[in-house]
C-alpha positions as CSV (number, residue, x, y, z in Angstrom):
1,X,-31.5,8.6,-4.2
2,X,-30.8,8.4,-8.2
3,X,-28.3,10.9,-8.9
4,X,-28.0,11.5,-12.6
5,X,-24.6,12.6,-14.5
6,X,-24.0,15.9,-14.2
7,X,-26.6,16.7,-11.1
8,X,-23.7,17.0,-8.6
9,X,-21.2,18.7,-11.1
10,X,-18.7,20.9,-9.2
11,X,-15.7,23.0,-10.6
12,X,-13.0,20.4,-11.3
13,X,-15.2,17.5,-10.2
14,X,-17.9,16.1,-12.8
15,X,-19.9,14.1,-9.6
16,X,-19.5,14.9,-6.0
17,X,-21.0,13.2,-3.0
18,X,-20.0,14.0,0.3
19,X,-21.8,12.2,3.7
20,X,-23.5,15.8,4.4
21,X,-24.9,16.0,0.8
22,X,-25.9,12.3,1.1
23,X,-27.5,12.8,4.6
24,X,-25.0,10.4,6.2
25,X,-22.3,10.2,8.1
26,X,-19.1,8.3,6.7
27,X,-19.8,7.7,2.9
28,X,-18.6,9.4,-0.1
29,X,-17.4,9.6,-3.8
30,X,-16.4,12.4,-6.1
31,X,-15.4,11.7,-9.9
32,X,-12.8,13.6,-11.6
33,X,-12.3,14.2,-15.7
34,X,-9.2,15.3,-16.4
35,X,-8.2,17.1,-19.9
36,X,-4.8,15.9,-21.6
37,X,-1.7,17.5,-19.0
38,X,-4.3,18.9,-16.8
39,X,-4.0,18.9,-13.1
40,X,-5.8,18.5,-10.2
41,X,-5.3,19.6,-6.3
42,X,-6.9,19.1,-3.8
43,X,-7.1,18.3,0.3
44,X,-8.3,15.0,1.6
45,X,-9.4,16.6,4.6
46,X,-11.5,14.0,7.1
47,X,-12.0,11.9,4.3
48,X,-9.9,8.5,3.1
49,X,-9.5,8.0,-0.3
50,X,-8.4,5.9,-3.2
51,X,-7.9,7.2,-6.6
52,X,-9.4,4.4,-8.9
53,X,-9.2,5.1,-12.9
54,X,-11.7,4.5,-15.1
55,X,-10.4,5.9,-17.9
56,X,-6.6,7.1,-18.8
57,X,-3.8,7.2,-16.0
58,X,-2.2,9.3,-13.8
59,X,0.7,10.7,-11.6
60,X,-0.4,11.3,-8.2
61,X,1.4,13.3,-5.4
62,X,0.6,13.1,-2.4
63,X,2.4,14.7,0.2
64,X,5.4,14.0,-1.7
65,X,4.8,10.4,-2.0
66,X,4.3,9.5,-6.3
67,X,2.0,7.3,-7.8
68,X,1.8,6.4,-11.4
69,X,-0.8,4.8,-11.9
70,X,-1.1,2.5,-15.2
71,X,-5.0,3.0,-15.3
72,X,-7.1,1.7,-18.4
73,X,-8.5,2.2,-21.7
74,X,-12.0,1.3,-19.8
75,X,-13.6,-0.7,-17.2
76,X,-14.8,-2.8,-19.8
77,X,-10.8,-3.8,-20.6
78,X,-8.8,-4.6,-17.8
79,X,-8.7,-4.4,-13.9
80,X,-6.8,-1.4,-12.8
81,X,-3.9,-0.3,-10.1
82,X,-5.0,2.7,-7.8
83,X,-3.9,4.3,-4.8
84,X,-4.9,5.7,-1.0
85,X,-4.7,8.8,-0.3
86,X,-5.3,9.2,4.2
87,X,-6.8,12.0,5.3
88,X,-5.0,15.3,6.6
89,X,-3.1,14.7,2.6
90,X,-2.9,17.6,-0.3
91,X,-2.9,15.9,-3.3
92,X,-2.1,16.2,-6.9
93,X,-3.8,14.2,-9.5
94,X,-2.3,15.0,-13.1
95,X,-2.3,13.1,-16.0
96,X,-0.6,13.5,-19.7
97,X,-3.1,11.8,-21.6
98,X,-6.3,12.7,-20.0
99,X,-8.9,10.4,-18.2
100,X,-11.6,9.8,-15.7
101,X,-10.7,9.4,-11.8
102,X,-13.1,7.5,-9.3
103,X,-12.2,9.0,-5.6
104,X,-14.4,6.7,-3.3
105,X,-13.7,8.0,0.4
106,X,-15.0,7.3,3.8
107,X,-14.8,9.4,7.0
108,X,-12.1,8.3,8.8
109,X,-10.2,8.7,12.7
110,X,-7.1,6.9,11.8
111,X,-4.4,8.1,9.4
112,X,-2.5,5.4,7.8
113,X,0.4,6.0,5.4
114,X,-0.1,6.5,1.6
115,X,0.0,3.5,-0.4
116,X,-0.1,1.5,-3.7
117,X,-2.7,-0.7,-5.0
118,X,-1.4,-2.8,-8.3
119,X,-3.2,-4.3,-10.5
120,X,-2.1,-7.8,-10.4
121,X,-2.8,-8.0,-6.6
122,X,-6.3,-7.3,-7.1
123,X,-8.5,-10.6,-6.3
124,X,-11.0,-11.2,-8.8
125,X,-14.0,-13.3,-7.9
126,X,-16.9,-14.8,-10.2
127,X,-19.8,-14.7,-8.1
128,X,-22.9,-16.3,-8.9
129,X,-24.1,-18.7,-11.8
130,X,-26.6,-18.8,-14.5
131,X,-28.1,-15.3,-15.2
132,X,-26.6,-14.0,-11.8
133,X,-22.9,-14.8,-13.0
134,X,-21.1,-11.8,-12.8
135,X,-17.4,-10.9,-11.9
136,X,-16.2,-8.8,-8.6
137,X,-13.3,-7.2,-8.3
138,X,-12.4,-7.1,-4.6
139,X,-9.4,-4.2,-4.8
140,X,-10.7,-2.1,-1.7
141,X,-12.3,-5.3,0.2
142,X,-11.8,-5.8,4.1
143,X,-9.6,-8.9,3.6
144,X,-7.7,-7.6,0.3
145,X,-6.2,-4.1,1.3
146,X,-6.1,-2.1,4.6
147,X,-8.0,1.3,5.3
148,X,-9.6,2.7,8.6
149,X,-13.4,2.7,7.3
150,X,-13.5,3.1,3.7
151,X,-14.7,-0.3,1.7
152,X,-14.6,-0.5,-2.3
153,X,-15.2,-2.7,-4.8
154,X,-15.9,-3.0,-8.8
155,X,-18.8,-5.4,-10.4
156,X,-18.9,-6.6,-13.7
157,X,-22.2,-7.7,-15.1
158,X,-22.6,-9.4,-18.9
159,X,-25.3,-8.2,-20.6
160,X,-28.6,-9.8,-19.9
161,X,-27.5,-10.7,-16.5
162,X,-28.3,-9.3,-12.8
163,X,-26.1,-8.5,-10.3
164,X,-26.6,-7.7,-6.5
165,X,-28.8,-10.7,-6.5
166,X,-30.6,-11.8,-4.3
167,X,-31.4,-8.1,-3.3
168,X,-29.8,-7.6,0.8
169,X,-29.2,-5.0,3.1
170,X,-26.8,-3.9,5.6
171,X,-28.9,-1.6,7.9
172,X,-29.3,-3.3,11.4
173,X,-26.2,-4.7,13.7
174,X,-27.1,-8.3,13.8
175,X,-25.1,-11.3,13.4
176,X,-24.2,-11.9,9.9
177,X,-25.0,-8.1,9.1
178,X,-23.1,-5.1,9.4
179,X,-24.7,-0.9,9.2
180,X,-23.5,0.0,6.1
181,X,-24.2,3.5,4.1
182,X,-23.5,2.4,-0.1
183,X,-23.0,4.4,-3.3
184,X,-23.0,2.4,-6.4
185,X,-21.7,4.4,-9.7
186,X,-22.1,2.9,-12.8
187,X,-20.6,2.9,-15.7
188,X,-22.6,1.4,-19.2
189,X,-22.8,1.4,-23.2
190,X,-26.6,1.2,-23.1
191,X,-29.9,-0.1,-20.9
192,X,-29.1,-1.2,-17.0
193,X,-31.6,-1.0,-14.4
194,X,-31.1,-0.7,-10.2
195,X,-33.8,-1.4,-8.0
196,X,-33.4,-0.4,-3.9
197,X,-36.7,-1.6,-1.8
198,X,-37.6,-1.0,1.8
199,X,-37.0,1.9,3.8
200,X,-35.7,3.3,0.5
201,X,-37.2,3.2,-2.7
202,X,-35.6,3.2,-6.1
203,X,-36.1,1.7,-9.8
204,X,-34.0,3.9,-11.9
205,X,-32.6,3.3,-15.3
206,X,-28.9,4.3,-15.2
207,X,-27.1,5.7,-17.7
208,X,-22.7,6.2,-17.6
209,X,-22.0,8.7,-14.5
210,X,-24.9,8.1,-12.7
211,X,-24.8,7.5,-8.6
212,X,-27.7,5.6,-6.7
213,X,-27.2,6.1,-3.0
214,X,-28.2,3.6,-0.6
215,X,-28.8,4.5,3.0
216,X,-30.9,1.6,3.9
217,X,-32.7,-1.2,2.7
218,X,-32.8,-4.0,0.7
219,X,-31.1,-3.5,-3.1
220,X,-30.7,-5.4,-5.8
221,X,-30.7,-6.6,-8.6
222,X,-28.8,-4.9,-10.7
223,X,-29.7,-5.4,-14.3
224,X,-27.5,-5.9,-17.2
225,X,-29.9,-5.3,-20.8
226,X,-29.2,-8.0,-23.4
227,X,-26.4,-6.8,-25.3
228,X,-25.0,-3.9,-22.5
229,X,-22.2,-4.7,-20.2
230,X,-22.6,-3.2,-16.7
231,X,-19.9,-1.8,-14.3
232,X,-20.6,-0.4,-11.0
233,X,-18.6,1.0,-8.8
234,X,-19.3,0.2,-5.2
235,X,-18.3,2.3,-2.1
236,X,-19.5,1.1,1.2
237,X,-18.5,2.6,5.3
238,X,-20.2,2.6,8.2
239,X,-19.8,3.1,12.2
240,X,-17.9,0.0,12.9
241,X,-14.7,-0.5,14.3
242,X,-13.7,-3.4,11.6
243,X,-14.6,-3.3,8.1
244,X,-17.4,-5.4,6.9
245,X,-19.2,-6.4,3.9
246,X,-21.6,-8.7,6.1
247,X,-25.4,-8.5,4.7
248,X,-28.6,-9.8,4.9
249,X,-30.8,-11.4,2.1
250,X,-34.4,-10.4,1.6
251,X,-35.7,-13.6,2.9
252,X,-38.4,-14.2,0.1
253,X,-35.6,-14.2,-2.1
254,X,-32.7,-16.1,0.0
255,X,-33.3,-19.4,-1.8
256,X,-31.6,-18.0,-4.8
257,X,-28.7,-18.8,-3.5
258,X,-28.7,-22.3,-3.2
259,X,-30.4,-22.8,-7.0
260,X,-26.6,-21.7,-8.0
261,X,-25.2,-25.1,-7.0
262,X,-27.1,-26.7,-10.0
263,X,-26.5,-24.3,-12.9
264,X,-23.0,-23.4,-14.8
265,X,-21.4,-20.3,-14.5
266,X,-22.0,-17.8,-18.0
267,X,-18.7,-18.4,-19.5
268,X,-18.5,-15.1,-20.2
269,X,-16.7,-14.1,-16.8
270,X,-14.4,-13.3,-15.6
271,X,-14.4,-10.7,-18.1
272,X,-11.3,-9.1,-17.1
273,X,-8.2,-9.2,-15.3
274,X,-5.2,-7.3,-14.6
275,X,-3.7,-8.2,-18.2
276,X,-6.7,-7.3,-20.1
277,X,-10.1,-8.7,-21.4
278,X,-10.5,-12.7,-20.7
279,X,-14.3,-13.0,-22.7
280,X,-15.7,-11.4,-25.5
């Protein structure tokens, strides 16, 4: 369930997961690194997608509908634009300065029109407080932009700090929880650690490109090293007919949440918005 950089390397994409590869049935991400004026093209197929830079910006065609997307220097810098590409779409990803492309994607049965994400419309949340404080960044989130299955959102952890905490899961229909298949990608300078528990098991130290794959169980925390930002990238679908990011805490741990309510949020977030960096 740890996927390390360069284990699902492709031609033209430098991480691929597809919901066969993954043993699923809706999720999926691929990761493309793009060389100054180089171009990319590609179907969508089944499959909704954004296209979410990490690094550098882009033109995208699709289907004769252009996006230029702003991008960023880094995650660690600024919250991004991005688009969505619906399935059936050939697409063309190009860019003049070169840079890296996250393409989360779910399988989808609707196809909705090609659209825009900017940056400035993206809601930012701090989440948390204490050690837990971390920022979310809700661009692909039920309530915050429409797609048929596909659900994504980016996390930004301080260094010495855990995200994904308390550890849940979203593997049973219940009230309050919704079955949900999860990729997390991550991006980091140095030392972060994922732990997934349960029917899974996983406590990996990730590195920049790596993928953890979630299929069930509880996960969390994600942890931040003193002195090492983390980002993760987190692409979440499942079988049901609205989009949810409803979960369940692991109940030994579910008091965590309440301890918030008497600690101060770590200054250092938000750490970014759509201008640029708000902490140091």
């Amino acid at each position: 369930m740890h996927i390390s950089r360069g284990a699902t390397t492709t031609p033209g994409w430098t991480a691929q997961v597809t919901p066969e590869a993954a043993g699923w049935t809706y999720c999926g991400l691929r990761v493309l690194d793009l060389e100054p004026g180089q171009t990319r093209v590609f179907t969508t197929g089944d499959d909704e997608m954004l296209v979410l830079p990490l690094t550098g910006s882009a033109i995208v065609d699709c289907d004769g509908t252009r996006f230029e997307l702003v991008g960023r220097t880094s995650v660690f810098d600024r919250v991004s634009d991005f688009c969505y590409l619906p399935i059936g779409a050939r697409v063309e990803v190009s860019s003049t300065t070169g840079g890296r492309f996250a393409l989360p994607s779910a399988r989808a049965g609707r196809r909705l029109p090609p659209r825009y994400g900017p940056a400035e419309q993206v809601p930012v949340e701090v989440r948390g407080a204490g050690a837990a404080s971390r920022q979310v960044n809700n661009f692909c989130a039920p309530d915050a932009f429409d797609c048929d299955r596909l659900v994504a959102v980016e996390l930004l952890t301080p260094g010495g700090n855990w995200s994904s905490y308390p550890p849940h899961k979203h593997d049973t229909e219940a009230p309050g929880e919704a079955v949900l298949e999860e990729i997390y990608y991550f991006e980091t300078r140095g030392l972060a650690y994922q732990r997934v528990y349960g029917a899974t098991d996983v406590l990996a130290e990730v590195c920049a490109g790596d993928v953890v794959l979630v299929p069930n169980g509880y996960h969390g925390p994600s942890m931040a090293a003193p002195g090492y930002d983390l980002y993760y990238l987190n692409v979440l679908a499942g079988p049901a007919a609205e989009r949810s990011m409803a979960c369940a805490d692991d109940p030994t741990h579910a008091w965590i949440r309440s301890s918030w309510s008497g600690q101060p949020v770590d200054p250092r977030v938000p750490m970014t918005n759509h201008l640029g960096r708000t902490s140091t």
